[in-house]
N, C-alpha and C positions, 0 to 999 in steps of 0.2 A: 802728159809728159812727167812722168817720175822724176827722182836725185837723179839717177845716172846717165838718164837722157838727158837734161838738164846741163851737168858737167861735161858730155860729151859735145854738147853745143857751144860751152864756154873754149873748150878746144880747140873745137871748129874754127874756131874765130878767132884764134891765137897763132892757129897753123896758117889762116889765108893772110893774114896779117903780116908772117914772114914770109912768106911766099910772096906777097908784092911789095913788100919791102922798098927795093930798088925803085919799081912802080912808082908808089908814093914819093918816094925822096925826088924823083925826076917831076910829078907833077908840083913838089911843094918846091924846088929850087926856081921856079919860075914866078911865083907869088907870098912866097913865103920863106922860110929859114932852113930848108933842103934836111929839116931833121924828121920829117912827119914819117917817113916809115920806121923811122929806129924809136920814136917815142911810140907808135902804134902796135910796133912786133915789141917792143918791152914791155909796156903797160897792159895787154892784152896777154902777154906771157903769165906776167906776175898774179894778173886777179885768176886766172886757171890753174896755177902753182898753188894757190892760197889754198883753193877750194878743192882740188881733185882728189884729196884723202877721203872724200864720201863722210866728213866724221857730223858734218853738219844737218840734221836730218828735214831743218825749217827753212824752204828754200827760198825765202823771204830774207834772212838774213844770209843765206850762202851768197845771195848777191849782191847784198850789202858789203861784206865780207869782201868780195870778190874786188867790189867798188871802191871801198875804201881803202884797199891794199895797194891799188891802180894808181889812186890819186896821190899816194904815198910815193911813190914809187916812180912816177913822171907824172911831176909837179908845174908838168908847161899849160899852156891855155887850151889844147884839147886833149892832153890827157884826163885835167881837170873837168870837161867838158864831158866825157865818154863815163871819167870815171862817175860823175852826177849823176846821169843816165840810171847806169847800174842800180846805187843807189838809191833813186826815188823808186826804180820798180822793184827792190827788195824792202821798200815800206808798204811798197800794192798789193804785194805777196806774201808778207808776217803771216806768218800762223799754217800757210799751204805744204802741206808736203807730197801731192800729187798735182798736177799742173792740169787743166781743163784745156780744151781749144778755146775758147773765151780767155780761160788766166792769159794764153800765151799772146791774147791779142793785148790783153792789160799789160802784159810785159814791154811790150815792144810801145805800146802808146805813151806807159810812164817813164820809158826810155828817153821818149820824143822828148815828154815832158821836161823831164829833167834837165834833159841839154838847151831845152830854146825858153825854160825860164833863166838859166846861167848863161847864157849867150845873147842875149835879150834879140833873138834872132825871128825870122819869120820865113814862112815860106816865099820861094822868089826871090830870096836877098841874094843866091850864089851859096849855100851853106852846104853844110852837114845836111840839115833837114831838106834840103832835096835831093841827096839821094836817098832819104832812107822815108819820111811821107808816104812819096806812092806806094812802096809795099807793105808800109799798115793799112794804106786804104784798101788794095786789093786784099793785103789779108783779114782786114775785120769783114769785108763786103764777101769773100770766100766761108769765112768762117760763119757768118749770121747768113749763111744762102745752103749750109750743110753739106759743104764739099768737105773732102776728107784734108787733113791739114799737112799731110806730105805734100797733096796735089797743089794748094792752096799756098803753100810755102815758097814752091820751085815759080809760081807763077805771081808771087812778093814780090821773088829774088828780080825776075824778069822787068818788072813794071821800077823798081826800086833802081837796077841800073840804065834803063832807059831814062829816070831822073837824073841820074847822073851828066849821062850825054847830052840832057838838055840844057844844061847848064851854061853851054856856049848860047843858049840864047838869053842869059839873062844879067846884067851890071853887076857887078860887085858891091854889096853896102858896109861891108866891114873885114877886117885888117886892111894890110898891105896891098891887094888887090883894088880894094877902092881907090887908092891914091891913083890909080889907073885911069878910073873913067870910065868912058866907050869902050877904050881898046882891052878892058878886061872881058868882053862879052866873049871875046874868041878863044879863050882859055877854059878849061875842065876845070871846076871846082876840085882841087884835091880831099877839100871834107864831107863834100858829098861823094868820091870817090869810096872814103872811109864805110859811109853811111848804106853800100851800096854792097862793098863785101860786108857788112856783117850780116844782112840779110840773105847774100849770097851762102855763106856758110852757113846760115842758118837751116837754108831749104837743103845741105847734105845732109840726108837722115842715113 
């Protein structure tokens, strides 16, 4: 994955972002503050604005760049979240200016990282990191099995929003959802929801 494929992934996921806009706001007005698609098509706007002039040729810091402009920019709790993400995989990344199938799995892993050390979250709590886990796992297990990384990607996307859906089977352990209980189980995670298009946008090559 080169710069331009790279910034056209940042896109990617700028464009699905406003595209379920409304999506998001109708799954976060039921557990949350009904703003998560407009911080999500903002924040995701802004780190792709940052970077699409191409001027940056180290794409270790283009994401950095991209991150810190995010977290600037919607300074709410997953913006902040998202924007981390960015960030820790543009210190994985220093120094790359072609991207390997490997780097792109380091990408996505220190993405993970990044948000479930700032979130002090886990798999199974109802998060972000369930929808977007199962599609690093399918895509490191595609990637180290030497499938090509388009194929590899569309079938992240796949495994990544089945996390999502599954989300109704599992408690809420943090925000507002939790105050719920039980009867959180029957609700979609809106941050894995998040966690689900970006992967999904991801696998549009």
């Amino acid at each position: 994955m080169n710069q331009q494929e790279l910034i056209a992934m940042l896109g990617r996921i700028s464009k699905i972002m406003e595209i379920n806009r409304d999506y998001l706001i109708e799954l976060d007005s039921v557990v949350g503050d009904s703003d998560l698609g407009l911080t999500m098509s903002d924040g995701f706007r802004s780190a792709y604005d940052s970077v699409s002039d191409g001027m940056e040729p180290d794409l270790g810091k283009l994401l950095y760049k991209a991150g810190k402009t995010m977290g600037n920019k919607v300074p709410s709790t997953m913006g902040t979240l998202m924007a981390a993400g960015l960030m820790r995989a543009g210190k994985v990344l220093k120094g790359k200016t072609e991207l390997t199938d490997q780097d792109v799995v380091s990408l996505f892993q220190a993405y993970q990282d990044g948000v479930a050390e700032l979130g002090k979250a886990k798999p199974g709590e109802k998060t972000f990191l369930d929808g977007f886990l199962p599609g690093i796992d399918m895509l490191a297990a595609g990637v180290n099995a030497g499938i090509s990384l388009e194929v590899v990607l569309q079938e992240a996307a796949d495994a990544a929003w089945a996390g999502f859906e599954n989300t109704t089977t599992m408690v809420a352990v943090h925000g507002r959802a939790a105050t719920r209980g039980e009867a959180s189980k029957a609700l979609k995670d809106p941050g894995a929801a998040v966690g689900a298009l970006i992967m999904k946008a991801a696998a549009k090559r």
